[in-house]
N, CA and C of each residue as an Amber inpcrd file, in Angstrom:
protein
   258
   0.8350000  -1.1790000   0.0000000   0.0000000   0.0000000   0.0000000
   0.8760000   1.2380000   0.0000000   0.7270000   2.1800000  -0.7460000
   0.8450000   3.3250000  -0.7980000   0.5880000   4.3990000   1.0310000
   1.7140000   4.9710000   0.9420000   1.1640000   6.3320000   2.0620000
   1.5680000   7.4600000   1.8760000   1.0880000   8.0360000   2.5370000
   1.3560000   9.6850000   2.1270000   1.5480000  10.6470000   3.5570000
   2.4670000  11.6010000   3.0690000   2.3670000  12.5940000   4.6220000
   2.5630000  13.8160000   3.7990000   2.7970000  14.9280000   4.7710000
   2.2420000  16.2500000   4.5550000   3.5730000  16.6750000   4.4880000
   3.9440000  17.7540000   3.8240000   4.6450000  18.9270000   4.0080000
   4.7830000  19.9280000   3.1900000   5.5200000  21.0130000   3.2640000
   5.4190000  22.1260000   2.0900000   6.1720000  22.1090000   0.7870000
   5.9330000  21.9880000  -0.1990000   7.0480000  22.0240000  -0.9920000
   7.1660000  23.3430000  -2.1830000   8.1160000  23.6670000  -2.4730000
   8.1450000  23.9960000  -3.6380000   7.6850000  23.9490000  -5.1820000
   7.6650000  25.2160000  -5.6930000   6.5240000  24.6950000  -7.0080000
   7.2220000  26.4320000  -7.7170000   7.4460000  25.9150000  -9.0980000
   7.6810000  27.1690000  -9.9000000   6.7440000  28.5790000  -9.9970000
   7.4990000  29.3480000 -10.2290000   6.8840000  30.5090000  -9.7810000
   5.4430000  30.4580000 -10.5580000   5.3680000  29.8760000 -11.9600000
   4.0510000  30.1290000 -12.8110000   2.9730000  29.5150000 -12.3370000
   3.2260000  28.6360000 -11.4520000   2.3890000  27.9060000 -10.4260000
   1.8040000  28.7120000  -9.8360000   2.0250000  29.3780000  -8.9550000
   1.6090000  29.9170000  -7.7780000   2.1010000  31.4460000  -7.0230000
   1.8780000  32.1730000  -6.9230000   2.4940000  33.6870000  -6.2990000
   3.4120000  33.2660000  -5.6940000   2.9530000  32.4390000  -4.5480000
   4.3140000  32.1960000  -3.1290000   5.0040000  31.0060000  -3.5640000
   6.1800000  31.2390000  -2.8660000   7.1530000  30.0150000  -2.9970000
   7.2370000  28.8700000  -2.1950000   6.0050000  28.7510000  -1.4170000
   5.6560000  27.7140000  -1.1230000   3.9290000  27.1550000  -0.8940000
   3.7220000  26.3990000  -1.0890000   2.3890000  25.5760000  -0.8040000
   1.8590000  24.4140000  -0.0700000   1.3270000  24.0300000   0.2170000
   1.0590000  23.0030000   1.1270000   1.0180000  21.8440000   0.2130000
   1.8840000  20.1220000   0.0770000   1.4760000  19.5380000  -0.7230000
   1.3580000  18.2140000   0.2360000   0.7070000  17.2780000  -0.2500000
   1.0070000  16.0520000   0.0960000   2.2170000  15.2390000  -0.7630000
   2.9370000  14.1730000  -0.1270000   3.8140000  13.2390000  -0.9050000
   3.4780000  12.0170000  -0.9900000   2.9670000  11.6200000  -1.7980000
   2.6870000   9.8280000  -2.0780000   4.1180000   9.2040000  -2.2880000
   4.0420000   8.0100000  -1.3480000   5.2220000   7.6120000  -1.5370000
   5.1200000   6.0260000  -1.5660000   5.9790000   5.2770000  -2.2130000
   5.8090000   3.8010000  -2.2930000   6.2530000   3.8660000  -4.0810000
   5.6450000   2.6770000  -4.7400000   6.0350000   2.8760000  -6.3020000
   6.0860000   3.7310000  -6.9540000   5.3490000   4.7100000  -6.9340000
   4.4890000   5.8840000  -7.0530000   4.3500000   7.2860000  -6.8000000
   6.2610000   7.7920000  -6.1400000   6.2300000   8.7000000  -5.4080000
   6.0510000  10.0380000  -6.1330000   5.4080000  10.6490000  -5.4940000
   4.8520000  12.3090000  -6.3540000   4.5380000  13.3080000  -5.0070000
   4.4090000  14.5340000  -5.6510000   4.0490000  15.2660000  -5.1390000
   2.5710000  16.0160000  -5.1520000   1.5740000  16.2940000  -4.4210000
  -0.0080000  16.4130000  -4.8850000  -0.4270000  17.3860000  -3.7160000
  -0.5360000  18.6440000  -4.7610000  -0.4020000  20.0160000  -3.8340000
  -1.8660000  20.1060000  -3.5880000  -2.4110000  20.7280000  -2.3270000
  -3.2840000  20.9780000  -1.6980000  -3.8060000  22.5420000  -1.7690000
  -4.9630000  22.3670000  -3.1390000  -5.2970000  24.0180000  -3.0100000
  -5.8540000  24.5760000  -2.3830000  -5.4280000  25.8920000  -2.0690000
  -6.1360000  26.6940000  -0.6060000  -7.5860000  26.9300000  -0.8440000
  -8.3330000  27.0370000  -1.7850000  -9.1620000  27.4150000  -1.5660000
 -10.6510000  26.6670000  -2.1410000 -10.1020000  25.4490000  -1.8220000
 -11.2970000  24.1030000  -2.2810000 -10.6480000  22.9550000  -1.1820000
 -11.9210000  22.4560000  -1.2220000 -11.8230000  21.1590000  -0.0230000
 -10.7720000  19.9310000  -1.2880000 -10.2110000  19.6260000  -1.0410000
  -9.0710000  18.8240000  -1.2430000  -9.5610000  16.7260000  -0.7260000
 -10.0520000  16.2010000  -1.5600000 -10.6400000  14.6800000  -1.4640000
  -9.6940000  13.8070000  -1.8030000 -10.0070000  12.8620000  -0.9730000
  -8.7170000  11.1490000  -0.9220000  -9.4950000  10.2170000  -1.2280000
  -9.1450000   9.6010000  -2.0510000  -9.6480000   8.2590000  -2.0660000
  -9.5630000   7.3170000  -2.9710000 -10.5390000   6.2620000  -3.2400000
  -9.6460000   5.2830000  -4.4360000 -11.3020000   5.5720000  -5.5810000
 -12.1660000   6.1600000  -5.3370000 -13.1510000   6.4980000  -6.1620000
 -12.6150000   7.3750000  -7.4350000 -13.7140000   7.5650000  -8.3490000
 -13.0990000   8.2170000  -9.6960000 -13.8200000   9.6620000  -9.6980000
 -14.2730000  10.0600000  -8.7790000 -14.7140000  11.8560000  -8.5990000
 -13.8590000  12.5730000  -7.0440000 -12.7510000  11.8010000  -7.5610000
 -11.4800000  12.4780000  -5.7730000 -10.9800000  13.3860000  -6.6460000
 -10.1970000  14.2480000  -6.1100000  -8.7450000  15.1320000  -6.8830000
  -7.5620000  14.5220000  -6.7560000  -7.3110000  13.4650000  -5.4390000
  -6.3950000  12.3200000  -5.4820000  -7.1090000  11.0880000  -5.2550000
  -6.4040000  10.2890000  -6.6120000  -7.4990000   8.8250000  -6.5570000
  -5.7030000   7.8190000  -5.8450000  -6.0970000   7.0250000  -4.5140000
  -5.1770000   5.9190000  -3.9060000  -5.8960000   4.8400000  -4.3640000
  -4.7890000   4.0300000  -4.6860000  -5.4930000   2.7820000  -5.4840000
  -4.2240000   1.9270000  -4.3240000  -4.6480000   0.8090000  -4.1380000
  -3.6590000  -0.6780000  -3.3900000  -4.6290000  -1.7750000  -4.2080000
  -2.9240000  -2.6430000  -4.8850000  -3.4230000  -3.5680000  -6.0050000
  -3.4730000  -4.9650000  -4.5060000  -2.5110000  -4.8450000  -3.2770000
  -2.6860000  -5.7090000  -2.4130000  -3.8410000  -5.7930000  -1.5390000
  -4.5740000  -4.5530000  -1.1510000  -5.6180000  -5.0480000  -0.3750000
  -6.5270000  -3.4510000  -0.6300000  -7.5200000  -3.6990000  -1.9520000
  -8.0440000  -2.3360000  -2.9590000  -9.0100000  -1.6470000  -1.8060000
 -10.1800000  -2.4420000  -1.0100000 -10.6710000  -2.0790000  -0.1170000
 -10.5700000  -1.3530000   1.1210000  -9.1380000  -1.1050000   1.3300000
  -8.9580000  -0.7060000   2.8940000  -9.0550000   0.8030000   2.6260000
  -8.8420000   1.1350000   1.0480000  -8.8890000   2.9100000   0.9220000
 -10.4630000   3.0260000   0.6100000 -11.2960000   3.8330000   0.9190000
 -12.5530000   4.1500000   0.6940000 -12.5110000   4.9400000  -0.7450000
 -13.7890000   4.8900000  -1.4390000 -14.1740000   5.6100000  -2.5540000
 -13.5600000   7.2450000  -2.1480000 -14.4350000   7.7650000  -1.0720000
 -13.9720000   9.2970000  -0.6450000 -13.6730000   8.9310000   0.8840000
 -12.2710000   8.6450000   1.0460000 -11.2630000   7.9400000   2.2900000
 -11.1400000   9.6310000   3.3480000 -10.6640000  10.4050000   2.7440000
 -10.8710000  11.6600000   3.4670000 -10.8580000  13.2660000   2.8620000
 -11.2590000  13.9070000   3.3340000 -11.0170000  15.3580000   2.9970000
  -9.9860000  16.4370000   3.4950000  -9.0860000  17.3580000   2.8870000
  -8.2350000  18.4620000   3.1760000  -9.0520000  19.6880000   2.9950000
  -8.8720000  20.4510000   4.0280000  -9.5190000  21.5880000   3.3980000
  -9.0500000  22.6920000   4.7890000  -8.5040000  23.7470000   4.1870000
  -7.6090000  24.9750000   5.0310000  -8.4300000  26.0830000   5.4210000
  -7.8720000  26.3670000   6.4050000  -9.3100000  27.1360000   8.0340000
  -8.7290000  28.2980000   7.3950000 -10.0590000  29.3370000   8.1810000
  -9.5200000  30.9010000   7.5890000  -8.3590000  31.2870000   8.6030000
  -7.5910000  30.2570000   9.2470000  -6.4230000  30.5410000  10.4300000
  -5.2820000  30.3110000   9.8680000  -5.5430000  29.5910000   8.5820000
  -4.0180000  28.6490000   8.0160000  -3.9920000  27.9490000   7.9510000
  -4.7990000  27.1030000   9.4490000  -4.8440000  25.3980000   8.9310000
  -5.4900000  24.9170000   8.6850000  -4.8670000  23.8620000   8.4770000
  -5.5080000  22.4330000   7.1640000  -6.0830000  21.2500000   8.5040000
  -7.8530000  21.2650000   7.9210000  -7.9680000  19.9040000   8.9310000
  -8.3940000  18.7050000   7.6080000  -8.2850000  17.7970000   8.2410000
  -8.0090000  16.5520000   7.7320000  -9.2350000  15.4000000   8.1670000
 -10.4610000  15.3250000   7.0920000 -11.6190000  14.6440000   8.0150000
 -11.7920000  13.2280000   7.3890000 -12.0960000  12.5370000   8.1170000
 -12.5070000  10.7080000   7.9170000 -13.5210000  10.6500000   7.3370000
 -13.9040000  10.4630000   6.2770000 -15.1730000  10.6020000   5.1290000
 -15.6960000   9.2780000   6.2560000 -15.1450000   7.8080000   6.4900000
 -16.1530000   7.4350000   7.0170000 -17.0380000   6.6840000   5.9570000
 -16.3920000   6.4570000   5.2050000 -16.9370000   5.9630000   3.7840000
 -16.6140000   4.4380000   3.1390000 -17.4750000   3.9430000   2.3530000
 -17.0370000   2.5900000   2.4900000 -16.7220000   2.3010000   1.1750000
């Protein structure tokens, strides 16, 4: 299975104003970077209407269709919710 954690990374200037952004890193076969936009709720999962689709060819079920949501407070931060989904 695939996992992922958080941190900021870098992204060319035509990207984005600031020189940095909030991204996630998928890591395992598969490693990338999958930036988190500020101003839309941000979806996980192994369904085909996510903005990041996780797929596991070893056990496909344990990621949910919509597994969780990102989405950044008018404070800065980013909460992170359990869709809770099957």
């Amino acid at each position: 299975m695939e996992s992922t954690t958080t941190e900021a990374c870098s992204v060319d200037e035509e990207d984005c104003s600031d020189s940095e952004v909030a991204c996630l890193m998928r890591v395992g076969k598969k490693s990338e970077w999958l930036r988190l936009f500020e101003n839309t709720e941000v979806t996980v999962g192994r369904g085909v209407n996510v903005t990041y689709q996780l797929l596991s060819a070893s056990c496909p079920l344990m990621i949910s269709r919509l597994h969780c949501t990102f989405k950044r407070k008018e404070d800065g931060q980013w909460t992170v919710t359990d869709k809770k989904v099957k």
